[in-house]
SERO-4910 file (N, C-alpha, C, O; in steps of 0.05 Angstrom, whole numbers):
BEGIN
 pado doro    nc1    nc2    nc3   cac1   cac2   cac3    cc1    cc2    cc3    oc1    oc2    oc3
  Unk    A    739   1691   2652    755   1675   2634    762   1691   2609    744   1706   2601
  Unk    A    785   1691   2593    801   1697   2576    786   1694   2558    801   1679   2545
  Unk    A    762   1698   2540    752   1690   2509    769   1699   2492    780   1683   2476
  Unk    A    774   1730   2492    774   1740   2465    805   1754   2463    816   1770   2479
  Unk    A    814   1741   2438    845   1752   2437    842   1769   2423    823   1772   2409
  Unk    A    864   1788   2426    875   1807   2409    902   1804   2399    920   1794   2413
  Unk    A    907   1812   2372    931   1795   2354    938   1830   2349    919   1845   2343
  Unk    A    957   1838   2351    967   1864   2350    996   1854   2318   1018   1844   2319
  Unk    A    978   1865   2294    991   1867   2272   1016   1881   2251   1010   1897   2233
  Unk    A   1039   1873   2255   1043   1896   2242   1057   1880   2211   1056   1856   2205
  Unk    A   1065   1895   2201   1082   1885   2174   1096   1870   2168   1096   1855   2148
  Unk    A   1113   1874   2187   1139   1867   2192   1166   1881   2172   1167   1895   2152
  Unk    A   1182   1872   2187   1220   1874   2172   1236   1864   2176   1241   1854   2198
  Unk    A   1247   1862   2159   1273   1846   2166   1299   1854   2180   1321   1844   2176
  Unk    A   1292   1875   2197   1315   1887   2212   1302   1883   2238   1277   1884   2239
  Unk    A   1314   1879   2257   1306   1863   2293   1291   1886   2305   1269   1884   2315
  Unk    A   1308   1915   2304   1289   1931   2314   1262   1937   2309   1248   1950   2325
  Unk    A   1253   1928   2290   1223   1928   2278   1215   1910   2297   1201   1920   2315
  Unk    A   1221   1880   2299   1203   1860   2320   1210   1873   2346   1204   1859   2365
  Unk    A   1217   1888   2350   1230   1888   2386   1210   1917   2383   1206   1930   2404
  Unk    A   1197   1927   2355   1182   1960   2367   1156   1949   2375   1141   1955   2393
  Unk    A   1155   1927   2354   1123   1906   2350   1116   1893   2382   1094   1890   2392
  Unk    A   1143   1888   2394   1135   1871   2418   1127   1889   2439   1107   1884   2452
  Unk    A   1149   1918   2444   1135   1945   2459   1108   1948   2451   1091   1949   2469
  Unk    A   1103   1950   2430   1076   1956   2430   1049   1945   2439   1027   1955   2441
  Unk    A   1061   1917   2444   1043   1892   2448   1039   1898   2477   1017   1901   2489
  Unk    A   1065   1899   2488   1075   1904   2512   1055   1919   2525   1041   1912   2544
  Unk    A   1053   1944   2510   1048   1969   2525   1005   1968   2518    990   1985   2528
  Unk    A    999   1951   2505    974   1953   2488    958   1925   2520    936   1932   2529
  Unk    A    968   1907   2528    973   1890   2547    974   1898   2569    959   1888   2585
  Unk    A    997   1924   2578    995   1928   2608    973   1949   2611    965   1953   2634
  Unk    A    959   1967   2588    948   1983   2588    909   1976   2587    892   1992   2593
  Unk    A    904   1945   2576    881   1938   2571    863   1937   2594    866   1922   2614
  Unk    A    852   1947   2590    829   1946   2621    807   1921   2627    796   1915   2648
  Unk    A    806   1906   2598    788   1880   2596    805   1858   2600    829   1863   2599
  Unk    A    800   1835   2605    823   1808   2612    816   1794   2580    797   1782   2572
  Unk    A    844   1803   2565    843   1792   2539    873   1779   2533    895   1788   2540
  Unk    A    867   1752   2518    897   1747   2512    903   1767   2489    886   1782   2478
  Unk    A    920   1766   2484    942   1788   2471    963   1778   2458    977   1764   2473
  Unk    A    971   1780   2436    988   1768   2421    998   1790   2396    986   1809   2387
  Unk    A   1019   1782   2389   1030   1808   2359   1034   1778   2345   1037   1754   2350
  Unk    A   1032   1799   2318   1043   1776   2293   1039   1797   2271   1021   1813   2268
  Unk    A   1070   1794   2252   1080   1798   2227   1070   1792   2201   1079   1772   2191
  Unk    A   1052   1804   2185   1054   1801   2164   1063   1789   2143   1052   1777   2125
  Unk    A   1094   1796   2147   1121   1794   2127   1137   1787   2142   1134   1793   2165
  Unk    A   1158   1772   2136   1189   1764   2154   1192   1764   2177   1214   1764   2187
  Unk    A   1174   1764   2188   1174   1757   2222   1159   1741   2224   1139   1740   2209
  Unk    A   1167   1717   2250   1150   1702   2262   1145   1707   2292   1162   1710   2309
  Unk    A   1114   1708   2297   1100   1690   2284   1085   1710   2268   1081   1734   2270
  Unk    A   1075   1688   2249   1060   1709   2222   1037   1705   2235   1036   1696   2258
  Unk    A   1012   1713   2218    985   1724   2229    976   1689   2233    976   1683   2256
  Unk    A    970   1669   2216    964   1637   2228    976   1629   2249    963   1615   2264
  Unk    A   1004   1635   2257   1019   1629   2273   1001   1637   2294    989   1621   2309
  Unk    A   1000   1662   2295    987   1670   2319    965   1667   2332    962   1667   2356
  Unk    A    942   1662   2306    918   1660   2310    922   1631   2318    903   1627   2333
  Unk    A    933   1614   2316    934   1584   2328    945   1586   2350    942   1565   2363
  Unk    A    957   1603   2362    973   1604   2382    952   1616   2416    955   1611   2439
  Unk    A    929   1636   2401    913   1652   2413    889   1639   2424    876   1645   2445
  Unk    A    881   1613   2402    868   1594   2402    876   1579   2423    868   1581   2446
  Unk    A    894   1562   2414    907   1543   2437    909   1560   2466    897   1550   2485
  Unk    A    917   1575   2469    914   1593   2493    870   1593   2506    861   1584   2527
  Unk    A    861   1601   2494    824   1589   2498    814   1611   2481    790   1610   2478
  Unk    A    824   1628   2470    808   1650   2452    781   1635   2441    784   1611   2438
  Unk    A    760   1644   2436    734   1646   2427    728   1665   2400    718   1658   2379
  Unk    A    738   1694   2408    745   1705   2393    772   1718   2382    788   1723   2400
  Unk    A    781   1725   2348    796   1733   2358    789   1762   2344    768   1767   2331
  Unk    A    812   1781   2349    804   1803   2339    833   1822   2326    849   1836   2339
  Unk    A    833   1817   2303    861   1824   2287    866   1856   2281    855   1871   2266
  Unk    A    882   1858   2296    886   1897   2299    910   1902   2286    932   1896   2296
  Unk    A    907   1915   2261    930   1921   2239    942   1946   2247    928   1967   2249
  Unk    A    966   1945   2251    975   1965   2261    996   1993   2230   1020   2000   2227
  Unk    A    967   1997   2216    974   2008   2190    952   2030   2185    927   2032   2188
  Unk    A    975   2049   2175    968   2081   2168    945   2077   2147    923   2088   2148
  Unk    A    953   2063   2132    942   2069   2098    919   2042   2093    921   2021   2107
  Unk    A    900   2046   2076    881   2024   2069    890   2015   2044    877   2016   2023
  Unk    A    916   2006   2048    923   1996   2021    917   1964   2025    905   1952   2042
  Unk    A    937   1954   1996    926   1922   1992    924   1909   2007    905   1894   2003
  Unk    A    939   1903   2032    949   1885   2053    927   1885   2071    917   1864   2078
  Unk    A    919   1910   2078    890   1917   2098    856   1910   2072    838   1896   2079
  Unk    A    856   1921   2051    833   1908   2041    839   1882   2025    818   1870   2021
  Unk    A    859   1869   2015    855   1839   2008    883   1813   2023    881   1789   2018
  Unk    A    903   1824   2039    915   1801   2046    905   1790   2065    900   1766   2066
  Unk    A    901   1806   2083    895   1812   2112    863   1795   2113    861   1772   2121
  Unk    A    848   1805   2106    818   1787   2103    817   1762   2086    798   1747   2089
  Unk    A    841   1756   2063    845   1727   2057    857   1714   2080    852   1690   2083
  Unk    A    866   1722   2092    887   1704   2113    868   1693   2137    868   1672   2149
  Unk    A    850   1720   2140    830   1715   2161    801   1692   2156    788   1677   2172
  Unk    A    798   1700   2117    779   1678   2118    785   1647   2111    771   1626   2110
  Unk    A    821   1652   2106    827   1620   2110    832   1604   2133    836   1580   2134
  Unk    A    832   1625   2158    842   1611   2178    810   1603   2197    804   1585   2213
  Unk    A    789   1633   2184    762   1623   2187    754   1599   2189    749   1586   2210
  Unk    A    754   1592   2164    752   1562   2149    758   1534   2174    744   1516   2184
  Unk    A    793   1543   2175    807   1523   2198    790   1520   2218    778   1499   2219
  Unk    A    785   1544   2239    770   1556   2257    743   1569   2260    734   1591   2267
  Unk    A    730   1535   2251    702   1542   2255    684   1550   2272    664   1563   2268
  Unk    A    693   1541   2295    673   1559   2322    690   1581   2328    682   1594   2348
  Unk    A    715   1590   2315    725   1610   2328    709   1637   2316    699   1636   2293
  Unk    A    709   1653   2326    703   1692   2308    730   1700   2300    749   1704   2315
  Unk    A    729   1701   2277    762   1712   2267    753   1737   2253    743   1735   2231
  Unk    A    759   1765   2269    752   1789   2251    782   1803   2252    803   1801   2265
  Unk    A    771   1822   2228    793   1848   2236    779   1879   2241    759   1887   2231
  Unk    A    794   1893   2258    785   1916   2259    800   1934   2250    824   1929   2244
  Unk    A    787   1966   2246    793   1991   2232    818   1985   2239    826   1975   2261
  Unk    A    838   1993   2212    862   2001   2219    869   2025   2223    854   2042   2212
  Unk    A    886   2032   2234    891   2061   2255    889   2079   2241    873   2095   2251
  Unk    A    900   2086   2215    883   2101   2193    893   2133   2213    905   2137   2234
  Unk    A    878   2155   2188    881   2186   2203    867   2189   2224    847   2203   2223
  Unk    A    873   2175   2249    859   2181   2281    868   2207   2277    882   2215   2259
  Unk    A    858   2223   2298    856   2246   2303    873   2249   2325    881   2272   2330
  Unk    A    884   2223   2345    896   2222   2371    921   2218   2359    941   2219   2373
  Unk    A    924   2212   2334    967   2217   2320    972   2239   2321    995   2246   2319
  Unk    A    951   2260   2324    962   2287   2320    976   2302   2347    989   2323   2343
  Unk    A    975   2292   2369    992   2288   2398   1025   2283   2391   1046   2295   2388
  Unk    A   1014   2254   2389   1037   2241   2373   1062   2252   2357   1086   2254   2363
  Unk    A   1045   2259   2332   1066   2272   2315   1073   2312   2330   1093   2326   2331
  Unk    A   1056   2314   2334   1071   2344   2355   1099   2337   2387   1122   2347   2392
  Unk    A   1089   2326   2395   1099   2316   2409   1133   2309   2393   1153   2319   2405
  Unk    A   1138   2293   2366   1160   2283   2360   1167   2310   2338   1190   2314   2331
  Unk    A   1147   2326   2331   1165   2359   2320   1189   2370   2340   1213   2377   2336
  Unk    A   1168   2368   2372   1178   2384   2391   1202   2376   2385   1219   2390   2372
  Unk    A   1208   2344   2399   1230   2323   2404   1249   2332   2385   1271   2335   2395
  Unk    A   1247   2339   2357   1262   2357   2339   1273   2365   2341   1295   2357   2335
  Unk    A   1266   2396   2352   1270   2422   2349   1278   2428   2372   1288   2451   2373
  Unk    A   1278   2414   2395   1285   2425   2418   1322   2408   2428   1333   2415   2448
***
């Protein structure tokens, strides 16, 4: 059975191709998971659904836990104070639920593929 969601985070924008990169990614984070987890994205900013949206949405689906994966470079404000207010108010809502967040993607060592890979794409 399905416990534990994963809410795949990003910022958001107000331009469509931003939700349509957010949903690939969901997409691809989903066909690629090897555990049976629900799966959900949600926006920060100007997109719906925002991070409650979702977390109600992940819930109603049977989540137990959920597990909020910010999909951000930097440990700025949003990752140390929006992001964990949002989580301990929806806490609150969702008392038997586990509402965490995890490391955000930060200097992985596996972007460095990544960003070589899109030099090549460059230059070639």
């Amino acid at each position: 059975m399905k416990e534990t969601g994963v809410i795949i985070l990003s910022h958001g924008s107000r331009l469509p191709e931003a939700q349509a990169a957010l949903q690939d990614i969901t997409c691809i984070v989903a066909s690629k998971a090897t555990e049976d987890f629900l799966i959900e994205s949600a926006s920060l900013q100007f997109n719906q659904p925002d991070l409650p949206t979702a977390i109600a949405r992940i819930v109603k689906r049977g989540a137990k836990r959920v597990v909020v994966v910010p999909l951000f470079l930097y440990p700025g404000l949003h990752i140390q104070k929006d992001v964990p207010e949002i989580i301990a108010a929806q806490s609150n809502i969702y008392k038997d639920i586990s509402i965490t967040m995890s490391e955000h993607i930060g200097a992985d060592p596996r972007l460095q593929e990544i960003i070589m890979d899109r030099v090549r794409g460059a230059i070639i």
